[in-house]
Structures are given as structure tokens and as C-alpha cells.
LOBADO-589223 format. One line per 4 residues: number of its first residue (from 0); for each residue x, y, z of N, C-alpha, C. Coordinates in steps of 0.2 Angstrom, whole numbers, m for minus. Example, Ala and Ser with C-alpha at 12.3 -4.5 7.8 and 13.67 -1.06 7.14 Angstrom:
<atoms>
0> 66 m28 39 62 m22 39 66 m16 39; 64 m11 35 68 m5 36 64 0 39
</atoms>
This chain:
<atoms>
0> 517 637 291 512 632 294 516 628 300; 512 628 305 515 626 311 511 621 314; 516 614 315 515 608 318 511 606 321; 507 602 319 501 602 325 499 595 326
4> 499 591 333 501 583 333 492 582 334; 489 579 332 482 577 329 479 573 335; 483 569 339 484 567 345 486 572 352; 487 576 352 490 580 358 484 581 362
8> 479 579 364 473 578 368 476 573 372; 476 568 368 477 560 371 484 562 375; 489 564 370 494 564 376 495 568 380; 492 573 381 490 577 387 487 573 393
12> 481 569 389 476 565 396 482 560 397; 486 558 394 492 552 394 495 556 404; 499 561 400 503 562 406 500 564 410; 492 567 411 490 567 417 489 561 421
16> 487 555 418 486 548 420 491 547 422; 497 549 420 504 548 422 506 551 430; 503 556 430 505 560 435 502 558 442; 493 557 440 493 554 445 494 546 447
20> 496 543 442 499 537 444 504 537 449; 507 541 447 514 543 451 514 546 458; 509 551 460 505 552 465 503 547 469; 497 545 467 495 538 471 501 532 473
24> 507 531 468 511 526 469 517 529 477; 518 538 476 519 539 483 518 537 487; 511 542 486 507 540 494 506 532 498; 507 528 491 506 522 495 515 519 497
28> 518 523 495 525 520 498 527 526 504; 523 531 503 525 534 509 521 531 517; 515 527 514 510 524 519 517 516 522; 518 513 518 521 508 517 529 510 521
32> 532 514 520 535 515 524 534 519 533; 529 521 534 526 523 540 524 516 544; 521 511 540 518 506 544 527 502 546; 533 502 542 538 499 542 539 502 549
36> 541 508 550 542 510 557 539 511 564; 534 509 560 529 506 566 531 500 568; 535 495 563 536 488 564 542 488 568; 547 493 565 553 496 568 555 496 575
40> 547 502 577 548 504 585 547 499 587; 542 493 586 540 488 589 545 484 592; 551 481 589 555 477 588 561 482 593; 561 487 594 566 494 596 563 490 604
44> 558 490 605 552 492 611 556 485 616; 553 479 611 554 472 611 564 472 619; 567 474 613 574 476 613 575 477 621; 572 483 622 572 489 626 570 484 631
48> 563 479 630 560 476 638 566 470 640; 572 468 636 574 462 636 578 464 640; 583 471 638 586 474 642 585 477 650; 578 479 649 576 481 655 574 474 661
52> 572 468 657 571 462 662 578 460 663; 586 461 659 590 458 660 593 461 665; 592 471 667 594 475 673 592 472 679; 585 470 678 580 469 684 583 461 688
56> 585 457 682 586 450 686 593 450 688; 598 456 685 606 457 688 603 459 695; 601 464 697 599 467 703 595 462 709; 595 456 708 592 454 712 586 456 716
60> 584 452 722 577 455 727 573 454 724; 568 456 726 558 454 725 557 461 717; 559 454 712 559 458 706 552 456 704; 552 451 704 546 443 703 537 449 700
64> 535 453 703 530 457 699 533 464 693; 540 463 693 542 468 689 542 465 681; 546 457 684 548 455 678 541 449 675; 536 449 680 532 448 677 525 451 670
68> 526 461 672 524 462 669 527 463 662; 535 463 664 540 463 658 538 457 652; 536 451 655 535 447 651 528 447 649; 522 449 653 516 449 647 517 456 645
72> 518 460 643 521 466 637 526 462 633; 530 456 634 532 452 630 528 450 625; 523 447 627 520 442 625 515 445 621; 511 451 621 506 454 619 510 459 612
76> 518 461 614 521 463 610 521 459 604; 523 454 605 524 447 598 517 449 596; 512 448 597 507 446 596 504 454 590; 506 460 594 506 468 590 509 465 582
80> 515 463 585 521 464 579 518 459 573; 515 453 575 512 449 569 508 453 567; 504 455 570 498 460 567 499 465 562; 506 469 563 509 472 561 514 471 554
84> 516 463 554 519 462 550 514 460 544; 508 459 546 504 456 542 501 463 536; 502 467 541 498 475 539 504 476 534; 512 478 536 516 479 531 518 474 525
88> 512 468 525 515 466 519 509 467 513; 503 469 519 498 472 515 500 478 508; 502 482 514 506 488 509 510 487 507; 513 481 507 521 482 502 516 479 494
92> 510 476 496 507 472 489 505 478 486; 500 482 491 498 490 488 504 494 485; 508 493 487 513 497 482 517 494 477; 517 489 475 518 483 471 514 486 465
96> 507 487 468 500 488 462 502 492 458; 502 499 463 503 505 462 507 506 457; 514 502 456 520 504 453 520 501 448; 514 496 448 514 490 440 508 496 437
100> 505 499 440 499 504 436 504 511 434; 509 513 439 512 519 437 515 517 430; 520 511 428 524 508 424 519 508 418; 515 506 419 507 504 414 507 512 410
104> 504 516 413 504 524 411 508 528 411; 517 527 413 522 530 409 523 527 402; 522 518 401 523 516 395 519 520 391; 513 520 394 507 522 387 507 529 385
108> 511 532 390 514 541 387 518 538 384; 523 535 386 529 537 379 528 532 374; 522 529 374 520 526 366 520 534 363; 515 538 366 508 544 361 515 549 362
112> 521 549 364 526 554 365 531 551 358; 533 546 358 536 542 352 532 544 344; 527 542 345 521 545 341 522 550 339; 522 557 344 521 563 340 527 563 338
116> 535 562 341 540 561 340 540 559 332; 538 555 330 538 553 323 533 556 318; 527 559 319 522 563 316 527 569 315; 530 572 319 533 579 319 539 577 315
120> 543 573 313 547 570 309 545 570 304; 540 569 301 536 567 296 537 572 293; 532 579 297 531 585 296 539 587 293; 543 588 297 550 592 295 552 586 289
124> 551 583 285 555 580 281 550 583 276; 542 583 277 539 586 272 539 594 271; 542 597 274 542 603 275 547 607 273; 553 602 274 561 604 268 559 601 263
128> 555 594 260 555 595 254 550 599 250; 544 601 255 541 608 249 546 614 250; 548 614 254 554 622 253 558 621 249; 562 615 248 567 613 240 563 614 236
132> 556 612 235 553 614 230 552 620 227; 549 623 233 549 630 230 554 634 229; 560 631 232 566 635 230 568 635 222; 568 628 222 569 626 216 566 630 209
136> 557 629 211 553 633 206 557 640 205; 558 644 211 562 651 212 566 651 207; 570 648 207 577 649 205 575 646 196; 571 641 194 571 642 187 566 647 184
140> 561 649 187 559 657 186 564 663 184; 569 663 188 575 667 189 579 667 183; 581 661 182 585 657 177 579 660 171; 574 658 171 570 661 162 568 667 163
144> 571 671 168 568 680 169 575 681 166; 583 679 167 588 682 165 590 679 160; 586 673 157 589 671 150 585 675 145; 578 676 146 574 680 143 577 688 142
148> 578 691 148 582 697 144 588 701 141
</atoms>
């Protein structure tokens, strides 16, 4: 007689809810992290024009429309970057969810996996002691065939 957990439907659909749990909690940490280097390059860009107005003002002469434009790309940059910052905290809460939901249906697989774990425990303690039983019966049949003859 072979073991058979009465529940193994459920915990099938368990880990598949698990899996895609765990799917969707990627995807949204791989989104979360693409929006971070967005915010990255931004701040990279930022860098780069602070440098580029700092070359332009060493160099002296009629900078006055370069360093012009340096500073509204300044100032339109900030304005990107909030916009930006606001998007990655969007995604950091969407992966927050995601991770409290993935958590949610790992737990509830390894309830129905502890489960079968103990069902199959069950099984094997019943299962040696019908085997001791029947050995037992064995062996006094054995015992009244060889006292008998």
C-alpha cells in the first residue's frame, strides 16, 4: 500500500501560487531596479554638467550662452529627478507588496508541506506497526506448526 497525501491537489496549487508569487515579485524588482538607474544616470548627467560648466568658467571668454544652457538642463534635470524619485518609490512599495504576497504563499505551502510531512509520518508508524503485527501472527502460527508436529 502506497502513500497517498489526501491533500496533494492543494499542495500542488500551493506551490504553484508559490511560483508565481515569486515570478511576479522578480519582475517587479527587476522593474525597481531599472527605474533606480534611471535615477542613477540622472544624477551621473547632473555630475557631468557641473563639470562641464566648471571647464567652461576656467576657460574664460564669451561662455555666458554655453553656461546658460548648462544651467536650464540644470534646472529641468532636478525637476526629471523628482519625477523620478517619486516613480522609484512607487516601485520600491510594488515590491514591498509583492514580497509580503510571495511570504504569504511560501508560508501557506509549507503549512500543506508540514501537513503531508506529518500525514506520511502517520502512514509509516502505521505501517510498521501492521508489519510487527503480521510478523508476529507469522511467527506464532510457526510456533503452533512446530509444537504441533
Amino acid at each position: 500500500m502506497k502513500f497517498k497525501f489526501p491533500l496533494q491537489k492543494v499542495l500542488e496549487h500551493r506551490k504553484i501560487k508559490e511560483n508565481l508569487a515569486q515570478k511576479d515579485f522578480q519582475e517587479a524588482v527587476n522593474l525597481f531596479n531599472e527605474e533606480q538607474e534611471r535615477l542613477n544616470q540622472m544624477s551621473a548627467q547632473i555630475q557631468n554638467a557641473h563639470l562641464q560648466a566648471g571647464a567652461l568658467s576656467s576657460q574664460g571668454g564669451a561662455q555666458g550662452p554655453a553656461l546658460s544652457q548648462i544651467h536650464e538642463f540644470l534646472q529641468g534635470q532636478q525637476i526629471r529627478i523628482q519625477r523620478q524619485v517619486q516613480k522609484v518609490q512607487e516601485f520600491e512599495k510594488l515590491v514591498e507588496a509583492k514580497r509580503e504576497i510571495l511570504r504569504q504563499a511560501a508560508l501557506e505551502y509549507k503549512i500543506m508541506e508540514k501537513m503531508r510531512e506529518n500525514k506520511f509520518e502517520e502512514y509509516r508508524a502505521e505501517r510498521l506497526s501492521n508489519d510487527q503485527k503480521e510478523m508476529d501472527e507469522q511467527s506464532i502460527l510457526r510456533f503452533k506448526a512446530v509444537k504441533e508436529s
